[in-house]
C-alpha positions as CSV (number, residue, x, y, z in Angstrom):
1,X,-44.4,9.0,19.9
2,X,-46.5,7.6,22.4
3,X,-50.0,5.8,22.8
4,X,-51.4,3.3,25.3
5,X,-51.3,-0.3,24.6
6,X,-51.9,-2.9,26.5
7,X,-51.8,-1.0,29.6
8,X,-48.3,0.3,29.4
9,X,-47.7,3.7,27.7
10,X,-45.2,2.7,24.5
11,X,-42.9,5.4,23.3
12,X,-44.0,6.1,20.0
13,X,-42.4,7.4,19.0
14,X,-17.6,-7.3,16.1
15,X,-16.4,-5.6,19.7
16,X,-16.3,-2.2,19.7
17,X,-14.0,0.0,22.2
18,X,-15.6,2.1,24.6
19,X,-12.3,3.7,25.9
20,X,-12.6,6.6,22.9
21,X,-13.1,9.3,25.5
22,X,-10.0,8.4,27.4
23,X,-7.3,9.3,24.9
24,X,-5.1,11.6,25.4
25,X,-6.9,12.8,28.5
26,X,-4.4,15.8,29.0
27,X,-4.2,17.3,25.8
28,X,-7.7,17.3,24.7
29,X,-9.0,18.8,28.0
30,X,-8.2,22.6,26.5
31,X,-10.2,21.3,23.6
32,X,-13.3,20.2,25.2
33,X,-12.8,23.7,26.4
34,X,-13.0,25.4,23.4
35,X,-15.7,23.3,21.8
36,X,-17.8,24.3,24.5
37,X,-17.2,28.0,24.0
38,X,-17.1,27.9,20.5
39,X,-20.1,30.1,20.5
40,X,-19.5,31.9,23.9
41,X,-17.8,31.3,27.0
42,X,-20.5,30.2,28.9
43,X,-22.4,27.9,26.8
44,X,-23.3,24.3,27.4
45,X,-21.9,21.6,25.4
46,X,-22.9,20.9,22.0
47,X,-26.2,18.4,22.0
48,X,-26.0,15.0,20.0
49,X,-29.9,14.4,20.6
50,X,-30.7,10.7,19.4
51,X,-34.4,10.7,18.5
52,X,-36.4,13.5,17.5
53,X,-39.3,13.3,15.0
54,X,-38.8,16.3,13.1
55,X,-40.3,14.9,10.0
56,X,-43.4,13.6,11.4
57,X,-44.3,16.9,13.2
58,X,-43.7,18.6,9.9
59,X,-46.0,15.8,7.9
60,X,-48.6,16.2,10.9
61,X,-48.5,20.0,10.1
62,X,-46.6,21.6,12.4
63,X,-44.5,24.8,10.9
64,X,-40.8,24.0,11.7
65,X,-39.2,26.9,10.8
66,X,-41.4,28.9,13.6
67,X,-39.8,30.8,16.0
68,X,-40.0,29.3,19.9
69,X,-41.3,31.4,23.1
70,X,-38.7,32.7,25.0
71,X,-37.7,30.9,28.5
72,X,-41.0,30.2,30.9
73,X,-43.6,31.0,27.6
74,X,-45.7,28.4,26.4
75,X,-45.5,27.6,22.4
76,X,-49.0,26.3,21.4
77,X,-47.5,25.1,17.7
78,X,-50.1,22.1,16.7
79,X,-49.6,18.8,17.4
80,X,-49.3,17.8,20.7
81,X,-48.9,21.5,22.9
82,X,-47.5,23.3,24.4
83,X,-45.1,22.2,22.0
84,X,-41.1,22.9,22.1
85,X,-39.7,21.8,18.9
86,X,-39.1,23.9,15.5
87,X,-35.4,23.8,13.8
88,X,-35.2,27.2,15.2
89,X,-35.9,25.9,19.3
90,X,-32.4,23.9,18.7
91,X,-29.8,26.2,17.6
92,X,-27.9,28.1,20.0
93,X,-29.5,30.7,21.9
94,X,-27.0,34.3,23.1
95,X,-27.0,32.9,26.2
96,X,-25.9,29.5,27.9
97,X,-27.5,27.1,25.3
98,X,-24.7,25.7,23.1
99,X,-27.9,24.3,20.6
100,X,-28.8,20.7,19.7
101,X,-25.8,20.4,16.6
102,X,-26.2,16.7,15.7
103,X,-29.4,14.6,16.0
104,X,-31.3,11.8,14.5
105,X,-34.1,13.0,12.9
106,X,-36.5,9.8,12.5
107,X,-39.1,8.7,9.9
108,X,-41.9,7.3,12.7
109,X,-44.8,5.2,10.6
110,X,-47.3,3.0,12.5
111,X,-49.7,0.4,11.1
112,X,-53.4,0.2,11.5
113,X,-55.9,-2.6,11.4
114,X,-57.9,-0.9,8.7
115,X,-58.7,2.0,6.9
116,X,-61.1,3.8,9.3
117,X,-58.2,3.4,11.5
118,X,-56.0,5.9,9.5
119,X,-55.8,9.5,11.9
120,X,-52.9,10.6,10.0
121,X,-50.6,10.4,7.8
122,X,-47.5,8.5,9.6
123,X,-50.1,5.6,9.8
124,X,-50.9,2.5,6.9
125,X,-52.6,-1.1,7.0
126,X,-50.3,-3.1,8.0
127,X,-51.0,-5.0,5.2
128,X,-50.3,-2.4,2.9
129,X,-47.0,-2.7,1.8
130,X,-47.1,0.2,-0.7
131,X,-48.5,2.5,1.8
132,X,-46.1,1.8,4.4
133,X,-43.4,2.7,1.8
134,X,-45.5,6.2,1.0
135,X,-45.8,7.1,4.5
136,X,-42.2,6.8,5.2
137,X,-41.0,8.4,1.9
138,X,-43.3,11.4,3.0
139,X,-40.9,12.1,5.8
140,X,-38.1,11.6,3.6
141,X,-38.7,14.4,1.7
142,X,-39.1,16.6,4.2
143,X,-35.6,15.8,5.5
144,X,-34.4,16.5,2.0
145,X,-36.0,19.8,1.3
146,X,-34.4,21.1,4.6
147,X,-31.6,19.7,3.1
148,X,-31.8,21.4,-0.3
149,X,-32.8,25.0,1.6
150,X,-29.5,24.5,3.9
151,X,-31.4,24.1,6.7
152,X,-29.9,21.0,7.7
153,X,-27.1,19.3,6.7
154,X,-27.7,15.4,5.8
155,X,-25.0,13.6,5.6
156,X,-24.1,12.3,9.5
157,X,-22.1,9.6,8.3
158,X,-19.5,11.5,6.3
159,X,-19.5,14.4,9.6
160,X,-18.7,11.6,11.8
161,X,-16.2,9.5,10.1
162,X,-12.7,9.3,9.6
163,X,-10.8,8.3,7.0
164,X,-9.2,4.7,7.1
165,X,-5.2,5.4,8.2
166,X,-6.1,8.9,9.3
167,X,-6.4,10.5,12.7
168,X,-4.4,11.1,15.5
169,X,-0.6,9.9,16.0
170,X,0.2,7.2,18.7
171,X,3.3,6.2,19.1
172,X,5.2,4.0,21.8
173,X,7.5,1.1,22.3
174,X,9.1,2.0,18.2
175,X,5.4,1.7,16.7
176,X,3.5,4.7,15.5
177,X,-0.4,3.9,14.3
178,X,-3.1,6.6,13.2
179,X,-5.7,6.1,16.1
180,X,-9.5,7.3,15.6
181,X,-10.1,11.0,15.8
182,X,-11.3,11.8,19.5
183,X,-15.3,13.2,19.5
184,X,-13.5,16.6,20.7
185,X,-11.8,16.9,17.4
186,X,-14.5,15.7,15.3
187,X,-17.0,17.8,17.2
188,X,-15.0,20.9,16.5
189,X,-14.7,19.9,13.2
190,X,-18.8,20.6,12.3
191,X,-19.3,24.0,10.4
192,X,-21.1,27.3,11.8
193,X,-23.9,26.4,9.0
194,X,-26.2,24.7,8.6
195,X,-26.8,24.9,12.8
196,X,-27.7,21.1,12.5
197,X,-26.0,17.9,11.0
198,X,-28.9,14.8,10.8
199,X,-28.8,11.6,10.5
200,X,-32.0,9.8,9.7
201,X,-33.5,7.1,11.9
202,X,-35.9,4.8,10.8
203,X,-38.4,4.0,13.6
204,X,-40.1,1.3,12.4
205,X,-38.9,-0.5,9.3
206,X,-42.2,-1.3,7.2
207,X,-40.9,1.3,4.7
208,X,-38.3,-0.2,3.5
209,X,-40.3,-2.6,1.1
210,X,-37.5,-4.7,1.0
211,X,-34.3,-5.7,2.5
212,X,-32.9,-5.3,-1.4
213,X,-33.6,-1.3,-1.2
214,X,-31.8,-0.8,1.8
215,X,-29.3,0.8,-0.1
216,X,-31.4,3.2,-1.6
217,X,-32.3,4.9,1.7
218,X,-28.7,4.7,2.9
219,X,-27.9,7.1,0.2
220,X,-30.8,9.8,0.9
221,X,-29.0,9.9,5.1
222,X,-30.2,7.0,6.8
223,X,-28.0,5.3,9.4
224,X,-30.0,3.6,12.1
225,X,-33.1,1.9,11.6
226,X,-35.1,0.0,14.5
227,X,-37.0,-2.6,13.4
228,X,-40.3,-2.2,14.8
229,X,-42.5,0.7,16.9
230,X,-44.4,-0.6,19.6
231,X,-46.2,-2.5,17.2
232,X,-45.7,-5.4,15.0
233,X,-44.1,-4.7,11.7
234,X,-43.4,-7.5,8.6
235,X,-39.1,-7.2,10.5
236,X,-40.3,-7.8,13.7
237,X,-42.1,-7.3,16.8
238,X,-42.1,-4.2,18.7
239,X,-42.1,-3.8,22.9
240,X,-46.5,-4.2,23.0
241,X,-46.0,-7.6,21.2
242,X,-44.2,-10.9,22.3
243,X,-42.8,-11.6,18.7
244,X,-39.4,-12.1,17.7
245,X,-37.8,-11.6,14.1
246,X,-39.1,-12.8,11.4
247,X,-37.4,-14.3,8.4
248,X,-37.3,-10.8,6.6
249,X,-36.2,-9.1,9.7
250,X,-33.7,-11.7,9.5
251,X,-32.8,-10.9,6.4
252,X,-32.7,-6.9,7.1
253,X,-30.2,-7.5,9.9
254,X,-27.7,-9.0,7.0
255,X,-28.3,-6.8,4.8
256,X,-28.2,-3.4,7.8
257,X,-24.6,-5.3,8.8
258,X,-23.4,-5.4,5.2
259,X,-24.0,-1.7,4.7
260,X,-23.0,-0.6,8.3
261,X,-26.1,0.9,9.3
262,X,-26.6,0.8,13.0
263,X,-29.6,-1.5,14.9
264,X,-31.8,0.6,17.4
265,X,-33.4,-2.0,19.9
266,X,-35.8,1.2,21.2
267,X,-38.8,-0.4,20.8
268,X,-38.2,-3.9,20.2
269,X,-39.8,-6.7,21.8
270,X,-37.7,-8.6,24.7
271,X,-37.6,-11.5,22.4
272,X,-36.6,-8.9,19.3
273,X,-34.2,-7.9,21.3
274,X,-32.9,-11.0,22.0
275,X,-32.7,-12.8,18.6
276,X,-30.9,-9.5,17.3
277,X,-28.3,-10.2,19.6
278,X,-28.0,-13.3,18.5
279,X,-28.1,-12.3,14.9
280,X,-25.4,-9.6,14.6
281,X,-21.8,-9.1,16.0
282,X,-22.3,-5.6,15.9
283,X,-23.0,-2.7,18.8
284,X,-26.5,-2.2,18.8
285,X,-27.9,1.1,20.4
286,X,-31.0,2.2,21.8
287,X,-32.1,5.4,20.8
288,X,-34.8,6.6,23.7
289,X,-34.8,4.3,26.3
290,X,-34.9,4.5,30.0
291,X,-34.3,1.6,33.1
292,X,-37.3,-0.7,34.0
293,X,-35.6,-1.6,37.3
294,X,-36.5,2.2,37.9
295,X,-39.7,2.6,37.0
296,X,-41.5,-0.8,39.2
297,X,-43.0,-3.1,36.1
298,X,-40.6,-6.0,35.1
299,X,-42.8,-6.7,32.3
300,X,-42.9,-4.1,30.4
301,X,-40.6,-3.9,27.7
302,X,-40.6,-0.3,26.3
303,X,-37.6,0.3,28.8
304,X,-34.5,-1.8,29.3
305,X,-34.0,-4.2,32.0
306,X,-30.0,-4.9,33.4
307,X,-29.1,-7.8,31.1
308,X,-30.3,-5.8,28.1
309,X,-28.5,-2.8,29.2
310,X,-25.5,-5.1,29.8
311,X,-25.7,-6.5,26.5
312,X,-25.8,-3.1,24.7
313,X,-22.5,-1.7,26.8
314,X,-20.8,-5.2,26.0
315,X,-20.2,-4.3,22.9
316,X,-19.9,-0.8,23.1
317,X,-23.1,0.8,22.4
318,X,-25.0,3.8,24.2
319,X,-28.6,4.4,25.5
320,X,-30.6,7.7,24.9
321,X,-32.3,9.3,28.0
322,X,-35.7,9.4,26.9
323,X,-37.8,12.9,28.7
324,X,-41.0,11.9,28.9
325,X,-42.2,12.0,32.4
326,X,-43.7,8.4,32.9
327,X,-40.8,7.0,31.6
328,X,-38.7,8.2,34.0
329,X,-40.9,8.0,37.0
330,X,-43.6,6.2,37.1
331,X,-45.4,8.7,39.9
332,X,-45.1,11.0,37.3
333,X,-48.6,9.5,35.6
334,X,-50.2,11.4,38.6
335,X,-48.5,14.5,39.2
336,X,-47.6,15.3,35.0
337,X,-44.0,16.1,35.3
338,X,-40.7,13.7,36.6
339,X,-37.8,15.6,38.5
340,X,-34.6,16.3,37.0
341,X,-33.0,14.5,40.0
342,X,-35.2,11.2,38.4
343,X,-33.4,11.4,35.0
344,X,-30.0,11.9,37.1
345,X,-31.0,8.3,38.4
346,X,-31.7,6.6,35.1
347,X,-28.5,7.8,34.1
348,X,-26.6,6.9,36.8
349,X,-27.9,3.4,36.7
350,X,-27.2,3.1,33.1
351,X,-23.3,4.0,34.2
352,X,-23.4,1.5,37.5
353,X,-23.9,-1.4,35.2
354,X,-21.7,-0.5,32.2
355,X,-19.0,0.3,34.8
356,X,-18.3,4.3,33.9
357,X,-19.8,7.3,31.7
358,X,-18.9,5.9,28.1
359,X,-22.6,4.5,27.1
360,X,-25.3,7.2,27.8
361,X,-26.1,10.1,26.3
362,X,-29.8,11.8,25.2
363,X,-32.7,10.3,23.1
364,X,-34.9,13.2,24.2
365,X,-38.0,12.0,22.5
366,X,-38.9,16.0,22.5
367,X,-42.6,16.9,21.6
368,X,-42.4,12.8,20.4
369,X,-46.5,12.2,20.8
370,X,-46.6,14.5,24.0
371,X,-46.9,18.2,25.1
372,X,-43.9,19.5,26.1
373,X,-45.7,19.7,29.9
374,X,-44.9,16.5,30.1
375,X,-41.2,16.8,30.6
376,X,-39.4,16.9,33.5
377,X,-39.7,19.7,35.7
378,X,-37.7,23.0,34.3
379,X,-37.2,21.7,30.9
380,X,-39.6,23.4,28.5
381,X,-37.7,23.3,25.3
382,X,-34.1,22.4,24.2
383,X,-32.1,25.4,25.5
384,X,-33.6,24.4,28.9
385,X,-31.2,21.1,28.4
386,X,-28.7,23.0,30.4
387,X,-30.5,22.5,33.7
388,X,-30.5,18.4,33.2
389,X,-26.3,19.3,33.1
390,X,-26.3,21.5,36.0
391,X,-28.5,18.7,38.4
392,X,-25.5,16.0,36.7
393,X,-23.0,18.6,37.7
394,X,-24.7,18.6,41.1
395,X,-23.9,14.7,41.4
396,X,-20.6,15.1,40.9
397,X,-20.3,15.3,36.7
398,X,-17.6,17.1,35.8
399,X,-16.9,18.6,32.4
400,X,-15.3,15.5,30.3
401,X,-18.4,13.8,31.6
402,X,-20.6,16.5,30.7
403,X,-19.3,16.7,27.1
404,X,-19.5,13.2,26.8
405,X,-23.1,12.3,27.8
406,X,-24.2,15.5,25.9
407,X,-22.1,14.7,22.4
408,X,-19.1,12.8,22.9
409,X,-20.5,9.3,23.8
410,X,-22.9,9.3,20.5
411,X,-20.2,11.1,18.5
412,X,-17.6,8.6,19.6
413,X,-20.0,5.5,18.6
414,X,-21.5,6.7,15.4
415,X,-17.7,7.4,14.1
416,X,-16.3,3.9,14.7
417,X,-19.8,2.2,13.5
418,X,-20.4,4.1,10.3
């Protein structure tokens, strides 16, 4: 989600290997193979799309089960057209769109000052503890009906994760140890139906009245949380602020450790950012976030600057390319739409720094508080994905790194952090 504050646009919206995709290069090249044409020959990779905010189109009205236009038609589905997302605009199309399989589907809440402030029904006074906690449970339950129709499948974690002592042999030197299964087998592993496996991502953590229910929503599918939205919340302070964590964020970040769910810094203030560093040992990811070194302001902190994207990779994270336009170039606030050649930069600097292809992936932020015109040129909807892999291919991407930045880096981190 997006709005204007303070005269940046804000997206509203222990060690950890990152050598997953390099085992056993030989024998699972046949198998990224046939994970690609699982459906047909000619399809694109199976998406992993890190941020979409199903739930809060659905709670703002928007029929999710619609059908989507065909290629080059707008879809005028309320809010925010043209729009491009329905469950339906991510499975896979007959022809080269291999359809968005795994995704975090977020629960977005934003506090107001007061009531007159309240537009709709994602937003609360901040001071309203109870309200917060309604807003978010609101897009809870839409996750779980889609669930309980077999729309979606809501259970990430147990998709993702292997058993302890299970896996793949390696051997050498007399010693023989079950390593982690590669994201090629645990990709191939996801079932024909439901088309879409979510986990849910908590974008802002007002919610969660307490660090003591934590639990609670872990059981009902949620496995990332980021502490704050542009905003401040009671955890934290998001990327308009100049907070840091505050005791109960603190707290939170114990309590998000104990139960392995994973930290999203998307969002967070530089400061946040910095004291969550300091306050956890694990891989923090950021879910929709580009490169400020790209985009000409040093202080604004919706997008990552170097050291933070250093910080992330050093422990094994991965970064979501966020789509919207402006955050990916900022000339793109006067001509509407970025080029595909400016997301082939943000990722490309992402790689420079984290030395190779293991820590970026896509945070599409699709229809996330913006019309779908305000994507990068030739991307209109999801099956239009395929064109950001052909302009990577064009740079000199081949296919392992094509499967990995479209599945294999997020599926690879979520199954050794879960």
């Amino acid at each position: 989600m997006l709005v204007r504050t303070g005269g940046h646009w804000s997206g509203r919206s222990g060690p950890l290997s990152v050598s997953g995709l390099d085992r056993g290069r030989s024998g699972h090249a046949g198998l990224i193979r046939s994970v690609v044409s699982a459906n047909k020959p000619d399809q694109s990779p199976p998406i992993f799309d890190a941020h979409l905010d199903l739930a809060y189109l659905a709670v703002r009205g928007r029929d999710m089960l619609a059908q989507v236009q065909h290629r080059g038609e707008a879809c005028h589905l309320e809010p925010h057209p043209p729009s491009a997302i329905t469950l339906r605009s991510l499975e896979p199309t007959p022809g080269d769109f291999g359809g968005v399989r795994m995704a975090l589907g977020t629960i977005f809440t934003e506090p107001v000052e007061s009531v007159e402030n309240v537009t709709g029904p994602e937003q609360y006074v901040a001071s309203d503890v109870e309200a917060s906690h309604r807003a978010g449970r609101a897009q809870l339950e839409a996750y779980l009906t889609w669930r309980d129709q077999g729309l979606i499948d809501l259970d990430l974690r147990r998709r993702l994760r292997s058993e302890p002592g299970t896996g793949e042999i390696r051997g050498g030197m007399g010693v023989t140890e079950p390593a982690a299964l590669a994201p090629e087998r645990l990709v191939s592993r996801l079932p024909p139906r439901p088309p879409l496996s979510i986990g849910v991502l908590v974008e802002n953590a007002d919610p969660i009245r307490s660090p003591d229910e934590l639990g609670w929503w872990r059981e009902r599918g949620v496995v990332a949380i980021g502490m704050a939205w542009a905003k401040r919340s009671r955890y934290a302070g998001g990327n308009a602020t100049s907070i840091g964590l505050s005791d109960l964020g603190r707290a939170l970040v114990s309590q998000m450790d104990r139960l392995r769910i994973v930290h999203d810094a998307s969002h967070l203030s530089d400061r946040s950012f910095d004291e969550l560093q300091d306050a956890t040992d694990r891989p923090v990811m950021a879910s929709h976030s580009n490169c400020r070194a790209l985009l000409g302001d040093a202080a604004d902190q919706r997008h990552l600057n170097d050291h933070q994207i250093r910080r992330i990779v050093e422990r094994g994270g991965v970064i979501g390319l966020n789509l919207f336009s402006m955050f990916l170039d900022s000339a793109a606030r006067k001509t509407g739409r970025a080029s595909l050649e400016s997301c082939v930069r943000h990722v490309d600097h992402i790689c420079e720094i984290a030395g190779g292809r293991s820590n970026v992936g896509l945070g599409t932020d699709i229809d996330g508080g913006f019309a779908a015109d305000r994507l990068p040129q030739g991307i209109d909807r999801p099956a239009d994905l395929v064109r950001l892999f052909e302009a990577l291919r064009n740079a000199g991407w081949s296919d392992r790194d094509l499967f990995a930045f479209a599945c294999g880096n997020w599926v690879r981190f979520f199954n050794a952090v879960l």
